[in-house]
C-alpha positions in Angstrom: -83.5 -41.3 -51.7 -82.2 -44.9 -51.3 -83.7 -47.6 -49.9 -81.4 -50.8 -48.7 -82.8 -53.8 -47.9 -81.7 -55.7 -44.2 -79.4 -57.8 -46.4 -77.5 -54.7 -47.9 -79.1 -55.4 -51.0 -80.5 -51.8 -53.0 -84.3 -52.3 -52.9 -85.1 -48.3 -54.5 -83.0 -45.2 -55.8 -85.1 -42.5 -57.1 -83.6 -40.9 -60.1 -81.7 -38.2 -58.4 -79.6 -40.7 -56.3 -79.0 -43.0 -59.6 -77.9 -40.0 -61.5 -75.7 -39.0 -58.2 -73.9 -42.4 -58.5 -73.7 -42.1 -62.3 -76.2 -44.9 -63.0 -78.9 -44.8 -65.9 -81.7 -45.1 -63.2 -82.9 -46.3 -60.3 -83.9 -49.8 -61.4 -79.9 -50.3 -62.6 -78.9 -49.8 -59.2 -81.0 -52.3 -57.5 -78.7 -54.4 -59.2 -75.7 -53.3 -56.7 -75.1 -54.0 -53.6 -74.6 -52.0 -50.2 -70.4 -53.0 -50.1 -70.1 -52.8 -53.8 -71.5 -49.2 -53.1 -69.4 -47.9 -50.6 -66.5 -46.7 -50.8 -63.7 -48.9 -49.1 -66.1 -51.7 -48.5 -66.1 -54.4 -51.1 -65.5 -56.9 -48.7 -67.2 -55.8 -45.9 -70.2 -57.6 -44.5 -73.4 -55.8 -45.7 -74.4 -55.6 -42.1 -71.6 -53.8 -41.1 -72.1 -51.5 -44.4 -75.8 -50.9 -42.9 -74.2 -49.8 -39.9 -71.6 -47.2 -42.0 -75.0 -45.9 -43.5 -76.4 -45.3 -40.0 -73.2 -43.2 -38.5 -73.8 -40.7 -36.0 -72.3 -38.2 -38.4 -74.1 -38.3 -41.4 -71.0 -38.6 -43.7 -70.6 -41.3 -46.1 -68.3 -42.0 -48.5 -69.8 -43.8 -52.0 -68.0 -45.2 -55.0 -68.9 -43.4 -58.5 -69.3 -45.6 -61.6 -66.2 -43.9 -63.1 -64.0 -44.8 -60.6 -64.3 -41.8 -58.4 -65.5 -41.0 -55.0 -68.5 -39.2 -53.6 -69.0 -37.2 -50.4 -72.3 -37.6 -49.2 -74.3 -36.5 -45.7 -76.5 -39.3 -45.2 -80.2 -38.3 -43.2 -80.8 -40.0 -40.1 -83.1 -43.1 -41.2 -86.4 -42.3 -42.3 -87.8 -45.9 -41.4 -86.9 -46.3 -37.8 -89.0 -49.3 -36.1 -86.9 -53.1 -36.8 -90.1 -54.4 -38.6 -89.5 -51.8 -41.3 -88.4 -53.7 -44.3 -86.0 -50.8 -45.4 -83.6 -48.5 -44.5 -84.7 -45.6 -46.2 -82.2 -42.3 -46.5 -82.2 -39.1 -48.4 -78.6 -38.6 -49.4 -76.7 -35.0 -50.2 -73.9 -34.6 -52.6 -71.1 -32.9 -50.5 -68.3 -33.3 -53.0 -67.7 -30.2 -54.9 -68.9 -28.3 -51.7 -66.2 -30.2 -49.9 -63.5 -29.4 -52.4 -64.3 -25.6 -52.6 -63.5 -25.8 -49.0 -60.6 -27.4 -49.2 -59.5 -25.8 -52.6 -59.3 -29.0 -54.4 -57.0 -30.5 -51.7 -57.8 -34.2 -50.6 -59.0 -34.9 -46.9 
């Protein structure tokens, strides 16, 4: 799970999604922010990285701490009403599924 705040900054990752990203934990993560996060976006806007977390097709692209990239299918938001002060998603490591599929050729 990871919660972003409206400013693209990380409010929450549970452990799973720190681990995921190769963080130590959550809590180190909430010291990154949404374009820093995703991959090809460092110098987006975060509010047009809130709107690549939000596509219509679930898949997202994240950078790794070592320099790699990650596959993910991002849920639909779990927080849906504007006053909500987060975008909260659950997020689903596609990456090794992906490259069995494609045996180990890039997209």
């Amino acid at each position: 799970m990871l919660g972003v705040g409206p400013l693209g900054d990380i409010a929450y990752a549970n452990p799973a999604c720190a681990a995921m990203f190769g963080y130590v934990d959550g809590e180190t993560m909430t010291h990154q922010s949404l374009p820093e996060l995703l991959a090809g976006h460092s110098t987006a806007e975060p509010r047009d990285c809130l709107a690549t977390v939000r596509s219509p097709d679930g898949i997202v692209l994240w950078n790794h701490v070592n320099d790699y990239v990650i596959r993910t299918k991002v849920s639909p938001t779990l927080l849906l009403r504007e006053s909500d002060p987060l975008l909260l998603v659950s997020i689903t490591d596609l990456t090794e599924w992906y490259w069995d599929r494609t045996n180990g050729h890039s997209p």
